[in-house]
Backbone as CSV, one residue per row, in Angstrom:
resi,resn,N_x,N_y,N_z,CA_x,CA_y,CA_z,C_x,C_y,C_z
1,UNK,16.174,12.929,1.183,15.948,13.902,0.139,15.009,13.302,-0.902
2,UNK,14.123,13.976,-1.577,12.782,13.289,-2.304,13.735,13.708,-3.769
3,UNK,13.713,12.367,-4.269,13.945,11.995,-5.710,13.450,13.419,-6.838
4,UNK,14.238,13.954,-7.435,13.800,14.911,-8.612,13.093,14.191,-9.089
5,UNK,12.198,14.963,-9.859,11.230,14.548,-10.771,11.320,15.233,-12.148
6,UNK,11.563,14.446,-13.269,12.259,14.497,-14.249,11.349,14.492,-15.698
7,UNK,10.816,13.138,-15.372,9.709,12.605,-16.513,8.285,13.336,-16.535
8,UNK,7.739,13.129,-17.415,6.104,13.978,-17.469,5.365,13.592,-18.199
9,UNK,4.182,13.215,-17.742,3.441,12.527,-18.656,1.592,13.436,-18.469
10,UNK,1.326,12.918,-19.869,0.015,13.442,-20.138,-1.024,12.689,-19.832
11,UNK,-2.066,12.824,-19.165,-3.242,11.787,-18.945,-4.532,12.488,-19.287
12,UNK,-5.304,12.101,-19.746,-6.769,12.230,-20.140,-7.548,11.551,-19.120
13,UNK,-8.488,11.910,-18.140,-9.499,11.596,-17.348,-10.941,11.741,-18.435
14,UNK,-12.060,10.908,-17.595,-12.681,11.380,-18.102,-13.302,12.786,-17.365
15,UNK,-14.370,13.468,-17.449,-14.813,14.914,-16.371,-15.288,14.188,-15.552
16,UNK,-15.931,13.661,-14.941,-16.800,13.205,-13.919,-15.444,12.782,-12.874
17,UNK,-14.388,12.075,-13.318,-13.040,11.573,-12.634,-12.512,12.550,-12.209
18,UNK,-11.825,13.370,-13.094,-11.277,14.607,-13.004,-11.855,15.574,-12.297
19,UNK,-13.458,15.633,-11.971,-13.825,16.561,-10.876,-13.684,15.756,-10.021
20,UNK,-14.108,14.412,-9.470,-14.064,13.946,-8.165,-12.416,14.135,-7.675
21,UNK,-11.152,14.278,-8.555,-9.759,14.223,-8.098,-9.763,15.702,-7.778
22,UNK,-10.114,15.993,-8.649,-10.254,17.898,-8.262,-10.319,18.752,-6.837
23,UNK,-11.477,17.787,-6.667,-12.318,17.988,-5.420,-11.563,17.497,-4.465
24,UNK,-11.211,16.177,-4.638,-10.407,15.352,-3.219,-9.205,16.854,-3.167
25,UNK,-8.170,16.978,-3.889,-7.234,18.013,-4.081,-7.779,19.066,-3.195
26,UNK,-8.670,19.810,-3.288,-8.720,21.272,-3.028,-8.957,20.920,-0.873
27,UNK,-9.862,19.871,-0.741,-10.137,19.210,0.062,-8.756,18.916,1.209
28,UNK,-7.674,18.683,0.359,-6.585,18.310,1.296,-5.518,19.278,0.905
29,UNK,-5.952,20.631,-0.298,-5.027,21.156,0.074,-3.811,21.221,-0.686
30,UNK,-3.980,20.196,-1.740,-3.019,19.719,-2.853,-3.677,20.041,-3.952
31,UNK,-2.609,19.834,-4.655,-2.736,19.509,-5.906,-3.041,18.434,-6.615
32,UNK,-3.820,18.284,-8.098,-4.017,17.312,-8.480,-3.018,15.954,-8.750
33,UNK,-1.851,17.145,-9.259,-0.623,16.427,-9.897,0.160,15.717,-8.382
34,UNK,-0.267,15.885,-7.201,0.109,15.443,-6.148,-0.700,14.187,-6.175
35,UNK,-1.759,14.334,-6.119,-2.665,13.208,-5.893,-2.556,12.097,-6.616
36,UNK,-2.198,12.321,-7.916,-1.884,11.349,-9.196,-0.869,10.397,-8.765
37,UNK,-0.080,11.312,-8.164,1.765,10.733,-8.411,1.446,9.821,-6.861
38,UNK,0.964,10.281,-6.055,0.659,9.340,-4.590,0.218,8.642,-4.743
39,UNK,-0.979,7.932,-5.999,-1.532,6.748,-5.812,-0.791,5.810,-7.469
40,UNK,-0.136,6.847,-8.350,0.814,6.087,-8.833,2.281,5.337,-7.865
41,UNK,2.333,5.872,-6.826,3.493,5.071,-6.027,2.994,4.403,-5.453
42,UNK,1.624,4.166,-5.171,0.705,3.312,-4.005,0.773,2.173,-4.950
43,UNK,0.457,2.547,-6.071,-0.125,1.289,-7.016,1.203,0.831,-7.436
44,UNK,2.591,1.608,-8.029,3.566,0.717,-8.829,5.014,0.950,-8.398
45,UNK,4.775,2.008,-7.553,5.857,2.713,-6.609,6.622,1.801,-5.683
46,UNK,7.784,2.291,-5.122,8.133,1.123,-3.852,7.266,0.944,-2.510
47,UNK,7.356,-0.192,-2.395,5.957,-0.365,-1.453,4.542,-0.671,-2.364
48,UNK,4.691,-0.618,-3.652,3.378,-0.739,-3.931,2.676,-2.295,-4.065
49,UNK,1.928,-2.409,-4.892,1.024,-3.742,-5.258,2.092,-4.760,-5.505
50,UNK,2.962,-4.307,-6.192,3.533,-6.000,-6.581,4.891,-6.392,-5.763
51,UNK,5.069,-5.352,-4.907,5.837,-5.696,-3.918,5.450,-6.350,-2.703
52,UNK,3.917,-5.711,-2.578,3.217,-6.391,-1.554,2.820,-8.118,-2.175
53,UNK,2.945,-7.998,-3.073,2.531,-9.623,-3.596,3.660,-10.168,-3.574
54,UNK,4.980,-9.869,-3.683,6.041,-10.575,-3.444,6.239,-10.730,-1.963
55,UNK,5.833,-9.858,-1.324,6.159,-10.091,0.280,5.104,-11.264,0.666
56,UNK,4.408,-11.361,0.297,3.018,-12.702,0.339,3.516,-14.003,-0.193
57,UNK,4.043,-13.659,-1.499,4.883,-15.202,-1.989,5.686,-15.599,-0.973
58,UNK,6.376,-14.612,-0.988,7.856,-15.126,0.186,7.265,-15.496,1.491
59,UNK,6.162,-15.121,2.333,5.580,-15.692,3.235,4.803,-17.111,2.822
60,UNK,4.272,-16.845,2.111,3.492,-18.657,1.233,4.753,-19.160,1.697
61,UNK,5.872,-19.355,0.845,6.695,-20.098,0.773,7.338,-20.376,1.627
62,UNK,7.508,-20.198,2.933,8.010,-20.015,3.813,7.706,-22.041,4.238
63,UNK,8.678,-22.740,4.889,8.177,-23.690,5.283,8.250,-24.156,6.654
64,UNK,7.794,-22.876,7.295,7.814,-22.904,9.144,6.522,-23.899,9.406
65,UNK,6.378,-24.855,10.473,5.157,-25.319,10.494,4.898,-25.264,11.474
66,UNK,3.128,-24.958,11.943,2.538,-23.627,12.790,1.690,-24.711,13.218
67,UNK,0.999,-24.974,14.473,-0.217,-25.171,15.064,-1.363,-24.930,14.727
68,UNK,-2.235,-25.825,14.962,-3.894,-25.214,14.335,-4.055,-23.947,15.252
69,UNK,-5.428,-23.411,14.582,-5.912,-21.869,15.395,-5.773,-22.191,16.835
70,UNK,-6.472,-23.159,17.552,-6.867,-23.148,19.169,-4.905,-23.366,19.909
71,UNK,-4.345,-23.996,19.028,-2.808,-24.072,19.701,-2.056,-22.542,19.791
72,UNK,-2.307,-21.757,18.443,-1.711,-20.815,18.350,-1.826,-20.140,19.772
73,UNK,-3.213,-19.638,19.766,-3.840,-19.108,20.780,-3.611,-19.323,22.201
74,UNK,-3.596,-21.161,22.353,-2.984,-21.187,23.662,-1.808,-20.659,23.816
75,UNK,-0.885,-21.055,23.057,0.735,-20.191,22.916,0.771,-18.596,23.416
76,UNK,-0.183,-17.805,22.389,-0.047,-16.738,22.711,-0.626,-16.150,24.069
77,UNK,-1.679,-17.118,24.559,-1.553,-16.447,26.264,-1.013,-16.741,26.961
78,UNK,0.070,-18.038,26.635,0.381,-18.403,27.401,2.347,-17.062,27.787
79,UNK,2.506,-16.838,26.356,3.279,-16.132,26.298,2.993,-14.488,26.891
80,UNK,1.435,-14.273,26.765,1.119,-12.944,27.429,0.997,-12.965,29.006
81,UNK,1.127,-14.096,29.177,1.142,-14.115,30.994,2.478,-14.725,31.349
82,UNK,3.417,-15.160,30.804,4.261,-15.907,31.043,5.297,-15.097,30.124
83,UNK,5.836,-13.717,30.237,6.737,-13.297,29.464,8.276,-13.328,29.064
């Protein structure tokens, strides 16, 4: 079930922005206020930017230790012929 939407906020574009969102909108069929809120969840939403940077830390940090490139590689054909 998709989360009510409760809060509301006002934004000022400048025109040149506001027609290119306009345009994408009519284009797919939506609405602007659709388009806004989809790349506000892209950007701060779950799944967004700083979750993806935490999923990157937690891989950095990780202390598995891996083969140079040419080992990997042998591994992996060796695993694609040898399943």
């Amino acid at each position: 079930m998709a989360e009510r939407m409760t809060k509301k906020a006002t934004i000022l574009f400048p025109p040149a922005l506001y027609k290119e969102i306009e345009d994408e909108a009519r284009l797919q069929g939506r609405s602007v206020g659709e388009l806004v809120r989809e790349a506000a969840m892209i950007r701060y939403g779950a799944g967004g930017e700083s979750a993806r940077i935490e999923a990157v830390e937690r891989l950095v940090s990780l202390n598995d230790e891996v083969g140079d490139p040419e080992q990997l590689e042998e591994e992996i054909i060796r695993g694609a012929i040898d399943p």
